[in-house]
C-alpha positions in Angstrom: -39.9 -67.7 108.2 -39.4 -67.3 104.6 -37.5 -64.2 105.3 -34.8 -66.3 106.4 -35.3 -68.7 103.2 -34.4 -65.8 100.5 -32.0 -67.1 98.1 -29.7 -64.2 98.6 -29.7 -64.4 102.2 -29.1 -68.4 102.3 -26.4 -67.7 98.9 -24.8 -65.1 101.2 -24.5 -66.6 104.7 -23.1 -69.9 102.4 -19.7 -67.6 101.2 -19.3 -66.0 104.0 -19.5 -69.6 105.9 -17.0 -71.0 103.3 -14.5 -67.9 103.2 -14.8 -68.4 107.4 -14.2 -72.1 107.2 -11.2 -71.2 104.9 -9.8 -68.9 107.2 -10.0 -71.2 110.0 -8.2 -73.6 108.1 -5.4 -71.9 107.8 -6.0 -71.3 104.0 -7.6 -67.6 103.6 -8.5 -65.8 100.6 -7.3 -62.0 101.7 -8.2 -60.2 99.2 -11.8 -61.4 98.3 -12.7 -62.6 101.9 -11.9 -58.9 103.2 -14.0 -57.5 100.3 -16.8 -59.2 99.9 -17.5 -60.1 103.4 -17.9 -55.8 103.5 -20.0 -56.0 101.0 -22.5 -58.8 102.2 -22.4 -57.6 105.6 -25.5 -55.1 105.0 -27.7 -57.6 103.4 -27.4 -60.2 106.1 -27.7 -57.6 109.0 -30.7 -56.0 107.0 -32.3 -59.7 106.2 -32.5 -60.8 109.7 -33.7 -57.2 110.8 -36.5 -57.4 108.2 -37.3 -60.8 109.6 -37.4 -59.7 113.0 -39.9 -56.8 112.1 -42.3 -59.2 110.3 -42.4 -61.8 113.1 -42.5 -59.3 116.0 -43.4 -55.7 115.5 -45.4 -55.9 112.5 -46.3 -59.0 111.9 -47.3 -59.2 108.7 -45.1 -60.8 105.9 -45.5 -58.0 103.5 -43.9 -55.3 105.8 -40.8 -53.9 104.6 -37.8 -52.2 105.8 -37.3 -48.2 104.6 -34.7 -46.6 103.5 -33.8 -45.0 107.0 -33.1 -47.9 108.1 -30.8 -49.1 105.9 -28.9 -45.8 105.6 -28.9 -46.3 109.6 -27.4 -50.1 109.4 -24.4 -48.6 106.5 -23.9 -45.8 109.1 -24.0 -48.2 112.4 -21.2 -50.5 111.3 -19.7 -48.4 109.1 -19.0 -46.5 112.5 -18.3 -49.9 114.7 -15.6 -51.2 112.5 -14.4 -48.6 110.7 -13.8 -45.6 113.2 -14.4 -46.7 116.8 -12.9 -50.7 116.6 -9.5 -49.4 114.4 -9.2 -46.5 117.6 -9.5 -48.6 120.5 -7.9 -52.2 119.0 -5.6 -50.9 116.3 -3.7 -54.3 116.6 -6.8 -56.0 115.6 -8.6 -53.6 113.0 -7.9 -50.9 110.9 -9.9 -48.3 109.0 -10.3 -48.7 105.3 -13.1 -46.4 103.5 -13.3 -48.8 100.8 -14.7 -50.9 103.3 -17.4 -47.9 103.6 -18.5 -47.8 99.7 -18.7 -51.7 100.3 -21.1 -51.0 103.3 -23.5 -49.2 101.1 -23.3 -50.9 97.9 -24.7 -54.0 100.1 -27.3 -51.6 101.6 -28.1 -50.3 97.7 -28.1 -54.2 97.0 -31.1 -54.9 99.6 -32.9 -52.2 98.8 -33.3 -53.2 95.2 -32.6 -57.1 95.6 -33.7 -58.7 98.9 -36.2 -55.8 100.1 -39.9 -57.2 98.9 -43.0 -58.4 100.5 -43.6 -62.0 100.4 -47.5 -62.8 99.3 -48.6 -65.9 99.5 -52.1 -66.3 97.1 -55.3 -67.0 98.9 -53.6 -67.3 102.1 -52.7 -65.7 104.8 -49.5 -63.5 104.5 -46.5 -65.4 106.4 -43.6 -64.7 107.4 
């Protein structure tokens, strides 16, 4: 459980929660909200992948993810919303490679930021 209570996972889900409420009422922040909602897309994903590894499959609170599988989430949605969404809904979404670099930048981000074993002294580990 204290996957879920990393500070950049709980700071992350809060702005993208606030630039959603914004846009739901009716006063958006375009520029920023399209931006950086790329960029902490990966780290979210990645976050609640990592904690569904440590409660199911492995089981252990010090597991974490590798690099293939964060080049493999950057590559998933950078394919789902920036190739096959803008083809098929064009109306709806459009491709924008910068939304790519954001993509990785938040993988680079969890590797180096979010990405740690959680010990817990003289106890078991949990996660």
């Amino acid at each position: 459980m204290k996957t879920l209570l990393n500070r950049w996972f709980l700071c992350f889900c809060a702005v993208w929660a606030a630039f959603y409420l914004s846009k739901i009422n009716q006063h958006p922040v375009p520029l920023l909200s399209g931006h950086l909602t790329d960029f902490l897309a990966v780290p979210v994903i990645a976050n609640l992948g990592l904690w569904f590894q440590r409660i199911f499959i492995a089981k252990r609170s010090t597991y974490v993810l590798k690099a293939g599988h964060v080049i493999f989430i950057v590559l998933y949605i950078a394919f789902i919303f920036e190739w096959l969404l803008p083809k098929y809904y064009p109306q709806k979404f459009t491709a924008d490679w910068t939304d790519v670099l954001l993509y990785i930048l938040g993988g680079l981000f969890f590797l180096w930021r979010m990405n740690k074993p959680i010990f817990t002294p003289n106890k078991k580990p949990a996660a």
